[in-house]
N, CA, C and O atoms as a GROMACS GRO file, in nm:
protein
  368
    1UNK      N    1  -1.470  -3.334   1.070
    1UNK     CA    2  -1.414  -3.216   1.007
    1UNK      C    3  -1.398  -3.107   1.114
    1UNK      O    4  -1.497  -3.072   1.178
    2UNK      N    5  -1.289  -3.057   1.132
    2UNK     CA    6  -1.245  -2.924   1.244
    2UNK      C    7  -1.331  -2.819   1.184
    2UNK      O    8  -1.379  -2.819   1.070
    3UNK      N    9  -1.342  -2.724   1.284
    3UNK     CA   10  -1.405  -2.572   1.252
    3UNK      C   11  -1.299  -2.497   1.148
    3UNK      O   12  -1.361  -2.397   1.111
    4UNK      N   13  -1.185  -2.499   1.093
    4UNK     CA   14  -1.089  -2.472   1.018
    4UNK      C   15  -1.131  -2.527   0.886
    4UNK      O   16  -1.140  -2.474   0.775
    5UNK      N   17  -1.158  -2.670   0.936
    5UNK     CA   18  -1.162  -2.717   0.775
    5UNK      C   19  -1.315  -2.668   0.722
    5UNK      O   20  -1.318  -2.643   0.601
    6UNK      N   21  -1.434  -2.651   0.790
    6UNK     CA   22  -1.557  -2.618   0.778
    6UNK      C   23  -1.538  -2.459   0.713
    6UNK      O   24  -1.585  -2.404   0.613
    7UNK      N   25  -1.443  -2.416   0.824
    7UNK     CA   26  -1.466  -2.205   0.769
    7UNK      C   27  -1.380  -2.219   0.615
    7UNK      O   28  -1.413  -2.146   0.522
    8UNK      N   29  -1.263  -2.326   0.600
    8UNK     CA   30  -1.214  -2.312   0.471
    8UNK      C   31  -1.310  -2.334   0.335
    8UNK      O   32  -1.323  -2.266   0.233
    9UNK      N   33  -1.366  -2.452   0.376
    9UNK     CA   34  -1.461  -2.508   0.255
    9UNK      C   35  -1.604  -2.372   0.257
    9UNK      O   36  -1.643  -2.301   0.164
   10UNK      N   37  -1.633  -2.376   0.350
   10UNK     CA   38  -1.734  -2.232   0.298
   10UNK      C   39  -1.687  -2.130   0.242
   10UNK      O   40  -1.743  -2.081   0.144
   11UNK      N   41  -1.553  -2.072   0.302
   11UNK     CA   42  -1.555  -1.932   0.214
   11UNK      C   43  -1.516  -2.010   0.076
   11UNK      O   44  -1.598  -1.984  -0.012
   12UNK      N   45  -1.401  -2.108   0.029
   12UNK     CA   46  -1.417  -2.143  -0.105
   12UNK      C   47  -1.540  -2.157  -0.185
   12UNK      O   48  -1.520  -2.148  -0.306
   13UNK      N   49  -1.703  -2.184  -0.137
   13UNK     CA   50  -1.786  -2.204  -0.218
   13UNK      C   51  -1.831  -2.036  -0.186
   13UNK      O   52  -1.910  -2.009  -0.276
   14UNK      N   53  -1.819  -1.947  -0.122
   14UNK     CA   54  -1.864  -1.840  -0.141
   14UNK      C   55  -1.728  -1.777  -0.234
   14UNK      O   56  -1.787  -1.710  -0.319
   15UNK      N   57  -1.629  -1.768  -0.253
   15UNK     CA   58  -1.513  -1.697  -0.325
   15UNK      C   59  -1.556  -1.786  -0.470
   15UNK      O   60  -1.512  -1.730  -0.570
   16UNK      N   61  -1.616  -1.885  -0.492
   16UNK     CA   62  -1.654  -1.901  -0.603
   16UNK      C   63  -1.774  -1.857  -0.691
   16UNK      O   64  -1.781  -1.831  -0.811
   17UNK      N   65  -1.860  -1.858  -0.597
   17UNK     CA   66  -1.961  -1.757  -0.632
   17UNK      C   67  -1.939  -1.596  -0.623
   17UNK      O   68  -2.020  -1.518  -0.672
   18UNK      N   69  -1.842  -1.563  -0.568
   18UNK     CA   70  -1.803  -1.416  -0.619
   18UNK      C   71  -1.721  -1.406  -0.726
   18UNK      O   72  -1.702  -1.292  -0.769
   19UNK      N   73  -1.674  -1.485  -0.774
   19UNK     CA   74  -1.571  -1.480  -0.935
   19UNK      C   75  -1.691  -1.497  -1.042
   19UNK      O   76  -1.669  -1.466  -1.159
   20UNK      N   77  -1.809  -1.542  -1.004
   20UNK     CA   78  -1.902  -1.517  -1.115
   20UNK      C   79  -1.971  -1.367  -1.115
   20UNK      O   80  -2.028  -1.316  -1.212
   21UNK      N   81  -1.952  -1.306  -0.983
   21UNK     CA   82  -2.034  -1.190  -0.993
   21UNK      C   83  -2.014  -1.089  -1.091
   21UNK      O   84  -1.892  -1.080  -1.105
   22UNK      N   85  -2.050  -1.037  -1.138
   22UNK     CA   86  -2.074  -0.898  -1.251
   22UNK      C   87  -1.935  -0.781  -1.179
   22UNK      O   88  -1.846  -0.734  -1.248
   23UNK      N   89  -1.948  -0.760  -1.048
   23UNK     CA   90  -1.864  -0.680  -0.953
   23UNK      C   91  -1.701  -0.766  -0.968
   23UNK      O   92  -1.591  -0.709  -0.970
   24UNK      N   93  -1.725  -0.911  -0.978
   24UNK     CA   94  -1.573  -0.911  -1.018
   24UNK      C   95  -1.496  -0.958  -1.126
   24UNK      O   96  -1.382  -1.004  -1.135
   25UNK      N   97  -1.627  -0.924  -1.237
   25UNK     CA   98  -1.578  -0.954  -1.388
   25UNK      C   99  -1.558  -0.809  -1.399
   25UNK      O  100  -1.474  -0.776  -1.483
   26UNK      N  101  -1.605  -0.731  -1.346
   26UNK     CA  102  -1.552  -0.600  -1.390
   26UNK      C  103  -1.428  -0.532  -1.347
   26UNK      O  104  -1.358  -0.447  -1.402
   27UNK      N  105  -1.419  -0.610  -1.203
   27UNK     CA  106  -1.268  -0.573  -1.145
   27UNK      C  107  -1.122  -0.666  -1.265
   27UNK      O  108  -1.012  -0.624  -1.299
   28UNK      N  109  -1.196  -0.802  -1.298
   28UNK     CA  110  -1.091  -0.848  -1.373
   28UNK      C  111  -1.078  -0.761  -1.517
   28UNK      O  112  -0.980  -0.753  -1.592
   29UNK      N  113  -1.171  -0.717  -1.525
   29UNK     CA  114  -1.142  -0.634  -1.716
   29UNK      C  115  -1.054  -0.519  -1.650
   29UNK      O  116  -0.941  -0.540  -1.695
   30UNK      N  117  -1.046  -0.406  -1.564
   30UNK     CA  118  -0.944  -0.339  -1.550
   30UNK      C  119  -0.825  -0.386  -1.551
   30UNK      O  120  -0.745  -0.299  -1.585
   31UNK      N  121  -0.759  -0.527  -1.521
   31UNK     CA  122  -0.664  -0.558  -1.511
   31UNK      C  123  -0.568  -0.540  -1.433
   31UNK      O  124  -0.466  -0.604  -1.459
   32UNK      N  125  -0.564  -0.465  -1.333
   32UNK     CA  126  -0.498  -0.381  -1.243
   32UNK      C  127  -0.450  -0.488  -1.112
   32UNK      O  128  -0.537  -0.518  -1.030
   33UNK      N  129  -0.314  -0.543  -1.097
   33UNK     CA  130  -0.279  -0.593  -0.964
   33UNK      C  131  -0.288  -0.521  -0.881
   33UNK      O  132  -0.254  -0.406  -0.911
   34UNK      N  133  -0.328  -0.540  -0.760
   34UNK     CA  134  -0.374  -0.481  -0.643
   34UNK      C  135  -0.239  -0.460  -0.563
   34UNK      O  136  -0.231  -0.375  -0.474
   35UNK      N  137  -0.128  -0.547  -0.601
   35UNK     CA  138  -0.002  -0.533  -0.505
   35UNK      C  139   0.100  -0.480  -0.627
   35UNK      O  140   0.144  -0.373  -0.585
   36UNK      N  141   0.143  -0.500  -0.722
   36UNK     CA  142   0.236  -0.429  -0.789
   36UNK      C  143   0.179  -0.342  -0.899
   36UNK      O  144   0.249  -0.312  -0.996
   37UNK      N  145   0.041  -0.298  -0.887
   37UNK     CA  146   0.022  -0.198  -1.020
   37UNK      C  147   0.055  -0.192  -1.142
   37UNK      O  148   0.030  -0.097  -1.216
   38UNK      N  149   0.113  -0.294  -1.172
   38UNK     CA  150   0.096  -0.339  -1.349
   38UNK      C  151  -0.059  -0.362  -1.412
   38UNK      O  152  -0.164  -0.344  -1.349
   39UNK      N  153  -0.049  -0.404  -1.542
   39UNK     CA  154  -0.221  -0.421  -1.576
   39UNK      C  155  -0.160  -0.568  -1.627
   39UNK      O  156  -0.041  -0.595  -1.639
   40UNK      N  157  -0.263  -0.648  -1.651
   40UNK     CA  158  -0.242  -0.759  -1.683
   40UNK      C  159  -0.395  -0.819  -1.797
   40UNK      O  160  -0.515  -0.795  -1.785
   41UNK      N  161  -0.354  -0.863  -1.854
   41UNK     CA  162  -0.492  -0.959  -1.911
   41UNK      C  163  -0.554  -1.033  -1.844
   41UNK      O  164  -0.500  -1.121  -1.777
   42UNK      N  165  -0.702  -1.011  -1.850
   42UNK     CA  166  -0.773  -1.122  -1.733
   42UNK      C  167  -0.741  -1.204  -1.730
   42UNK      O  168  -0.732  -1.235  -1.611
   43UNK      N  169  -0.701  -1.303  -1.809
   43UNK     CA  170  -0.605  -1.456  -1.760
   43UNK      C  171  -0.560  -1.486  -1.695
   43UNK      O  172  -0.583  -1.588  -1.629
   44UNK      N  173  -0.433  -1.371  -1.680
   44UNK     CA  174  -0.367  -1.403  -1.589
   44UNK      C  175  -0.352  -1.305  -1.416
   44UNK      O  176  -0.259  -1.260  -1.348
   45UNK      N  177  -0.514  -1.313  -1.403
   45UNK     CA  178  -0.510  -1.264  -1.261
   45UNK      C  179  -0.592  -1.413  -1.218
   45UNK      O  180  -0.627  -1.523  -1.260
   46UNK      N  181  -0.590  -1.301  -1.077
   46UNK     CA  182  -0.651  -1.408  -0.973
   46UNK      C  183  -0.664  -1.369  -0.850
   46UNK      O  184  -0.582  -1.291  -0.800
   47UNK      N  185  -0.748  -1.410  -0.795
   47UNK     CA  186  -0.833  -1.351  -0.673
   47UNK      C  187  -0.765  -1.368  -0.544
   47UNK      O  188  -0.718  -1.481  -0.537
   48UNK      N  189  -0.739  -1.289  -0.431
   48UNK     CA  190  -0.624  -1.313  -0.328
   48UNK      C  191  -0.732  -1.222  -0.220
   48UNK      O  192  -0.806  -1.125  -0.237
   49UNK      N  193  -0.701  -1.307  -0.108
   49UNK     CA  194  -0.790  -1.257  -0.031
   49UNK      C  195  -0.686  -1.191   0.063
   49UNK      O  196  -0.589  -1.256   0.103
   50UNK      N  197  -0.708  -1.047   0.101
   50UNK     CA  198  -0.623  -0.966   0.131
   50UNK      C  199  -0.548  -1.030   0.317
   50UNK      O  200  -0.431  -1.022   0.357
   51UNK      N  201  -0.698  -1.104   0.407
   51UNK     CA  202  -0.691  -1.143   0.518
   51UNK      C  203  -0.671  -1.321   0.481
   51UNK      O  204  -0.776  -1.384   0.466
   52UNK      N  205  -0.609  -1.357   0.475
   52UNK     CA  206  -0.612  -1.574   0.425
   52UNK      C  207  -0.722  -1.638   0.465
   52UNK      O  208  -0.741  -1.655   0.585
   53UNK      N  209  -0.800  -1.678   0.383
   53UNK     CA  210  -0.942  -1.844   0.432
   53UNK      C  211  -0.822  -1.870   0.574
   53UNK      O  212  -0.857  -1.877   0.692
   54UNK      N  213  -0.695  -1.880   0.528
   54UNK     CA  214  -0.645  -2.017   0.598
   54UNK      C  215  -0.622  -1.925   0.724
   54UNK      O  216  -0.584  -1.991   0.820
   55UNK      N  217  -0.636  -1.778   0.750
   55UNK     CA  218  -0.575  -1.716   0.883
   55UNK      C  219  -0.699  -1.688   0.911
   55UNK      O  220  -0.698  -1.614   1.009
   56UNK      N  221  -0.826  -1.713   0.869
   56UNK     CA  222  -0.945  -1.645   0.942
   56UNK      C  223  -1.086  -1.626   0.834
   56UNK      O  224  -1.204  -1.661   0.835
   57UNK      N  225  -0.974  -1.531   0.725
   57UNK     CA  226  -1.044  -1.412   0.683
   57UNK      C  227  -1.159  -1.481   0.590
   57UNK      O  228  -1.147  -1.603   0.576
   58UNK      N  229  -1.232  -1.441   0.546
   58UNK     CA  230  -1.401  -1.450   0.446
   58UNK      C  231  -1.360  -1.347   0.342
   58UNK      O  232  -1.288  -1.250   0.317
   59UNK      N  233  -1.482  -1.453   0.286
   59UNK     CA  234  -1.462  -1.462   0.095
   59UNK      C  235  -1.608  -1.359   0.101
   59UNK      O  236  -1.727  -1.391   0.100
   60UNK      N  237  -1.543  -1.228   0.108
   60UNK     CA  238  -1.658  -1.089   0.071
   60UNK      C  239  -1.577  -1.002   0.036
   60UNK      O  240  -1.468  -0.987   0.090
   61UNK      N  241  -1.643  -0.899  -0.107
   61UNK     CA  242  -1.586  -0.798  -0.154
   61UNK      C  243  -1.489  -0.683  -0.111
   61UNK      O  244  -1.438  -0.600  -0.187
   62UNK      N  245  -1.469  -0.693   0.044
   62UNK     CA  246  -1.395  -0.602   0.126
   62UNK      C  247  -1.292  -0.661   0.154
   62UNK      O  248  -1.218  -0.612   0.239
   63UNK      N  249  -1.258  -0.788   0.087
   63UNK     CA  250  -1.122  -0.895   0.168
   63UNK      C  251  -1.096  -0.972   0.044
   63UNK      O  252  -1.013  -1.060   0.068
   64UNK      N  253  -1.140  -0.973  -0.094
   64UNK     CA  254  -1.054  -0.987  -0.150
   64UNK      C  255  -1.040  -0.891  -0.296
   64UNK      O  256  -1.132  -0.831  -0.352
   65UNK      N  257  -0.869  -0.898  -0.343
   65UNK     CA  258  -0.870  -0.783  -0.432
   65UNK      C  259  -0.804  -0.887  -0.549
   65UNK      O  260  -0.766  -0.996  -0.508
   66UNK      N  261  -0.788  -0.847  -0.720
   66UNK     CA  262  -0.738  -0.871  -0.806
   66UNK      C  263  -0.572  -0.854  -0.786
   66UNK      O  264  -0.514  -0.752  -0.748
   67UNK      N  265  -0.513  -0.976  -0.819
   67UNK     CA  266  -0.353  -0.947  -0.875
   67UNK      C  267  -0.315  -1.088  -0.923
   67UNK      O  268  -0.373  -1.196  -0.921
   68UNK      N  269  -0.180  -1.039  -0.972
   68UNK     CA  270  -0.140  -1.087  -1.111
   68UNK      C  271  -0.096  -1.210  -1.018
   68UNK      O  272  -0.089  -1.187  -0.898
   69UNK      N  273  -0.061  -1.369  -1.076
   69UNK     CA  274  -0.013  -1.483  -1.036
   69UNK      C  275   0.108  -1.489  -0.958
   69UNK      O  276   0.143  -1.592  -0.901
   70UNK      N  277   0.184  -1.363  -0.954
   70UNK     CA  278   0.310  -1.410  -0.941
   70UNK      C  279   0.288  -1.316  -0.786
   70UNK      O  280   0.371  -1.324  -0.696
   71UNK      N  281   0.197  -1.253  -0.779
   71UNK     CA  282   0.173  -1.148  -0.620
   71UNK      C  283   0.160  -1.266  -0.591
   71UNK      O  284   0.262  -1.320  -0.549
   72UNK      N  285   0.050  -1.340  -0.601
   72UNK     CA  286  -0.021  -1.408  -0.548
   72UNK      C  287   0.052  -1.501  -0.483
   72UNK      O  288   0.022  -1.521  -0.366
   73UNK      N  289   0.152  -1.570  -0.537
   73UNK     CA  290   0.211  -1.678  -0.521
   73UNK      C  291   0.354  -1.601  -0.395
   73UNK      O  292   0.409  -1.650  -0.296
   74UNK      N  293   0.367  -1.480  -0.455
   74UNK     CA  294   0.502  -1.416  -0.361
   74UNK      C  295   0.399  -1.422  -0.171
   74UNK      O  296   0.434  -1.464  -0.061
   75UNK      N  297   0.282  -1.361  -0.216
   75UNK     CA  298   0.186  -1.314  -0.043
   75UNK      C  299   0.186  -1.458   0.012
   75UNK      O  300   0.254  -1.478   0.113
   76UNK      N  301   0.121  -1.556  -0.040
   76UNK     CA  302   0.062  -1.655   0.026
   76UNK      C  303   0.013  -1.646   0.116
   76UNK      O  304   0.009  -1.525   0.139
   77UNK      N  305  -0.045  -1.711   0.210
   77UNK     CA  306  -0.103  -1.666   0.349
   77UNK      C  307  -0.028  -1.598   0.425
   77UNK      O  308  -0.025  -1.633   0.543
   78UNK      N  309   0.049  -1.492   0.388
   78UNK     CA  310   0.070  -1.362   0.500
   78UNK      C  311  -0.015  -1.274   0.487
   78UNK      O  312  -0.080  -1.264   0.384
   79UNK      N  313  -0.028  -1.209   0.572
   79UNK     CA  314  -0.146  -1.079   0.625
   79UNK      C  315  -0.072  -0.970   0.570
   79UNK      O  316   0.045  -0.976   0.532
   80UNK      N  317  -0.151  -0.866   0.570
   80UNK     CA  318  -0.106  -0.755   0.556
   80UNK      C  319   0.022  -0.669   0.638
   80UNK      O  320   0.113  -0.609   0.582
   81UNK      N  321   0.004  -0.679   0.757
   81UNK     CA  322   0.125  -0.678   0.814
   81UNK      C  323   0.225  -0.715   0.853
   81UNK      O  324   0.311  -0.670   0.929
   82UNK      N  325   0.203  -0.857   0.762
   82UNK     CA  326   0.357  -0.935   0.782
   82UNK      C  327   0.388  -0.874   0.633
   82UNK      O  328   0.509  -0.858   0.617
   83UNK      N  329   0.302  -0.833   0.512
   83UNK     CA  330   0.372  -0.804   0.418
   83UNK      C  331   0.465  -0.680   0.419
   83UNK      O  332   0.557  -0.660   0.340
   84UNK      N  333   0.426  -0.598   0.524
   84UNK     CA  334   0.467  -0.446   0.552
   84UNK      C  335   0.621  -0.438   0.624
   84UNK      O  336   0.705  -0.348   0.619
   85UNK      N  337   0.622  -0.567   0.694
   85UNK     CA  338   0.745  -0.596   0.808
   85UNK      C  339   0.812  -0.672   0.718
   85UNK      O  340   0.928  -0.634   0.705
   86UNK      N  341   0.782  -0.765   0.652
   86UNK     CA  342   0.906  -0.793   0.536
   86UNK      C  343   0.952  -0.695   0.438
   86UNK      O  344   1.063  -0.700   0.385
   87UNK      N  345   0.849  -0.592   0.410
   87UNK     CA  346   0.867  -0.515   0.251
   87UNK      C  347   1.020  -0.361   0.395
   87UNK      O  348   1.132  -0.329   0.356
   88UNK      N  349   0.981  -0.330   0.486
   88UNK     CA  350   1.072  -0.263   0.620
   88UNK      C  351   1.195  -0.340   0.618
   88UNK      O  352   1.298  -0.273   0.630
   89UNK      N  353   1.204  -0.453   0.606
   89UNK     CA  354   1.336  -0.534   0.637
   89UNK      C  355   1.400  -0.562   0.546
   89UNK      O  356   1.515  -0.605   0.549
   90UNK      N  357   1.312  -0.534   0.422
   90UNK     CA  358   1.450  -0.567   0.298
   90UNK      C  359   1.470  -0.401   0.275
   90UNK      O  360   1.580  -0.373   0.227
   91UNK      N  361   1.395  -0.304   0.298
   91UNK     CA  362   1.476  -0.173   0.284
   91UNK      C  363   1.553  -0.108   0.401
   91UNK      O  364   1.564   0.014   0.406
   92UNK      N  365   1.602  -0.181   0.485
   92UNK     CA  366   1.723  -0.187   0.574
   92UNK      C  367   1.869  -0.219   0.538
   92UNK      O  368   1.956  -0.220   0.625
   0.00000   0.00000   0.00000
């Protein structure tokens, strides 16, 4: 197993043990996407880690935020500043 596949499988068993925490049952009852500011029913969120398992980043309360399925699925493993340089290039 590579050091990639090792840092992936840990933060998944730690990002799973933070979806049980109290801190992010309470972030899911606000409902609030973190990238388009709609509210949503807890159902249909889901946990997005602001930095990617797959680019580096760890499964702790400072790296990942609530949003709705369809953020989630639009970010995929881009970073924050590739989201900023695409969101610059379509308002050109």
């Amino acid at each position: 197993m590579s050091a990639d596949e090792k840092h992936r499988k840990r933060e998944r068993e730690k990002a799973r043990a933070l979806r049980k925490s109290r801190w992010w049952q309470q972030k899911l009852e606000e409902g609030l996407c973190h990238y388009c500011g709609d509210t949503f029913e807890k159902r249909l969120l889901t946990m997005d880690h602001i930095v990617p398992v797959a680019r580096g980043g760890k499964s702790v309360k400072g790296n990942v935020v609530v949003c709705c399925k369809d953020c989630n699925s639009e970010k995929a493993a881009k970073t924050p500043a590739e989201l900023l340089l695409e969101e610059l290039a379509r308002k050109q």
